[in-house]
Structures are given as structure tokens and as C-alpha cells.
N, C-alpha and C positions, 0 to 999 in steps of 0.2 A: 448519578445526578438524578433529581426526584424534580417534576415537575406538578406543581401544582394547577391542573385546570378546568377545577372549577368554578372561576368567573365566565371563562369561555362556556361550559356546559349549562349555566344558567343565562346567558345573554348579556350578562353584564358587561364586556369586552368584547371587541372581534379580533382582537391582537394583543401576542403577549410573546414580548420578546424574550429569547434564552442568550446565557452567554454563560459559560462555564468549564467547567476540567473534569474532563475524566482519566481514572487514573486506571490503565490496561496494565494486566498484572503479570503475562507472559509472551515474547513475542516470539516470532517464528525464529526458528537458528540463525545464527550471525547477524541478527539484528537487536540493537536495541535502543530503548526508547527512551529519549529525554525529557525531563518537567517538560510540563507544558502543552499537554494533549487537548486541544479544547472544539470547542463546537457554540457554534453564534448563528443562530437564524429568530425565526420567526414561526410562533402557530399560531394558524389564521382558523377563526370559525366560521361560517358562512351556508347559510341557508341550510344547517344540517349538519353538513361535512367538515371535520378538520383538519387540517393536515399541518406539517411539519416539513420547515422548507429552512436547510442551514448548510454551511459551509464548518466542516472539519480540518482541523490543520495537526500535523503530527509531524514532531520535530524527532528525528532519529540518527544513530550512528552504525555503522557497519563497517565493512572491510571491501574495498575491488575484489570482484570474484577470479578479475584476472594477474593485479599485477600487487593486491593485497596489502593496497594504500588505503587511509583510516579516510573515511568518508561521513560528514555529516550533510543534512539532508532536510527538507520542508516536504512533509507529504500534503497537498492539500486537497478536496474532494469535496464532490456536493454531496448532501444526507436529505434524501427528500421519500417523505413516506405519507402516506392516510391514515389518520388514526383511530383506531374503531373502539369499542366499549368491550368489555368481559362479556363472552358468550353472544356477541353477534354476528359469529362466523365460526364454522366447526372448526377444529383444528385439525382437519384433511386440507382445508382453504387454507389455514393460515398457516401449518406447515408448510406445501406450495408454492403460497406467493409471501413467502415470509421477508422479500425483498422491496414488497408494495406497502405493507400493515406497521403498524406497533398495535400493542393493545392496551388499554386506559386500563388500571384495575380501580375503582373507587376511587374516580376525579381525578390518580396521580401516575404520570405518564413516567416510567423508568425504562432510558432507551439505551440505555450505558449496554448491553448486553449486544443489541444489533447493531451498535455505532463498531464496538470492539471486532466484529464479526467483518464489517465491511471494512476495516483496515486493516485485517488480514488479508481479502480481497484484491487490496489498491495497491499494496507494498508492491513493489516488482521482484521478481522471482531473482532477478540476479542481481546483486548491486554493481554500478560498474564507476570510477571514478571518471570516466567521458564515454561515448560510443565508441571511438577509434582505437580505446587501449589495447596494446600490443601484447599488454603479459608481461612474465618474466622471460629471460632468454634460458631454452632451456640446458643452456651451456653452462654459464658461470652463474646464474640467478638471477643476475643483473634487471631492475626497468626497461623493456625493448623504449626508445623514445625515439620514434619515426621506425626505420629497418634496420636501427642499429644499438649495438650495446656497448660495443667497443671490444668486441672479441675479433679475434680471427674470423676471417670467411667459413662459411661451413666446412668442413671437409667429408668427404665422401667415405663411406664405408668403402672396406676394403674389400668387401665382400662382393660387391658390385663392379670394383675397377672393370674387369674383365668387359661390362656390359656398356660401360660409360666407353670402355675404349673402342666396340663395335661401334657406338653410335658415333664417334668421332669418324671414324674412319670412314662413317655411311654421310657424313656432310659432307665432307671434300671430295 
């Protein structure tokens, strides 16, 4: 996405609203990403200073990491940064603080780059279809739903009987 802002550079504007699609081209493993990746704010300019202040929405699909049910999903996130001019910060600074800046190159702000960087960022590292998901049972493969799959009770290695049977014998 390309913004044009040079009316804000010249004074002609104090506000110039965005709203558009960026299209991310590879996303991290077991995820992926559906139309519709977009970004809607506002860049304000003001006494000098302009900055960029929006809301990111990112619609994707994945798998439970635990029970490896298809999961779709709204990522949404604020994108708020200052935006400076070509060569008014070394790029020691804006290596850095590359999470504060964008940089203008000739009146036209393209942020598609560190928009795609911070929903990498935001994704959650596991996908999970709720907090409480129990997995598969790793008996039969089954959905655990609640502590049960509908198997047998566990049974106990046999290897252990001998140790299970000390401990019985040490309760009574």
C-alpha cells in the first residue's frame, strides 16, 4: 500500500485517513492467511510531527496445536508509529527503534513491510481451538472432551505392577 502524504507535508491537511489491503505473502508454518488483511487508521500532522495511528485486522486459518481441529480466526492489533523523512535518523536509530518509526521516502509512506513484520509478532505462537483443550487421547486418538474419550481407564504398565502393589499395601 503506497501512501501519498504530501498534502500533510505541505500543510494543506492535518488528517488523511487510510483504509486498505495488504497482501502478506508468506506466513509463519501452520498458519495461513485469508483475503482480507487490512489496516484503517489515520495520519495526523501536527506542529511538525506526523504519525500513524490504525487498527490492523488479519483474518487466518490454522490447526489446534493440540487436538488438530481447523481453526479460523480475527487477528486484530493497533499499528501506531512516527513517521520521519529519508535521512533524518541514522539507521543505527532506526534499526533500533524500528518499532517506533516508518520512513517517508519522497512524500510516500509504504508501511506494507513493518505492518507484515508486526503480525508476525501478534500471531500467537500456538494456535489452540479454546484454552482448556485436552488433545487427543493418546490411546485411541480420539478428541479428550472434558477427561474422557471413551476408552478404558488407563491401565498401568506392567512394569510397575510390583510398585503400585507396595503402595497399596503401604495405605491400608
Amino acid at each position: 500500500m503506497l501512501i501519498d502524504l504530501s498534502a500533510i507535508l505541505r500543510g494543506d491537511i492535518r488528517e488523511l485517513e487510510i483504509d486498505g489491503e495488504i497482501f502478506p505473502d508468506a506466513a509463519p508454518y501452520g498458519i495461513e492467511y485469508l483475503p482480507g488483511v487490512r489496516i484503517s487508521g489515520v495520519v495526523r500532522g501536527s506542529g511538525g510531527l506526523v504519525t500513524l495511528t490504525s487498527r490492523v485486522k488479519v483474518p487466518y486459518r490454522g490447526e489446534c496445536a493440540r487436538c488438530l481441529d481447523p481453526i479460523e480466526a480475527l487477528l486484530e492489533f493497533d499499528f501506531d508509529r512516527t513517521i520521519v523523512t529519508e535521512g533524518t535518523l541514522s539507521d543505527e536509530v532506526l534499526e533500533e527503534k524500528a518499532d517506533e518509526y516508518l520512513v517517508l521516502k519522497r512524500g510516500i509512506l509504504e508501511p506494507d513491510e513493518a505492518i507484515i513484520e508486526s503480525i508476525f509478532l501478534e500471531l500467537p505462537s500456538r494456535l489452540l481451538c479454546s484454552p482448556d483443550c485436552r488433545g487427543l487421547c493418546p490411546k485411541c486418538g480420539k478428541k479428550m472432551i472434558g477427561d474422557e474419550c471413551g476408552c478404558a481407564p488407563r491401565e498401568i504398565d506392567p512394569r510397575w505392577s510390583k510398585l503400585k502393589a507396595l503402595l497399596e499395601s503401604e495405605d491400608e
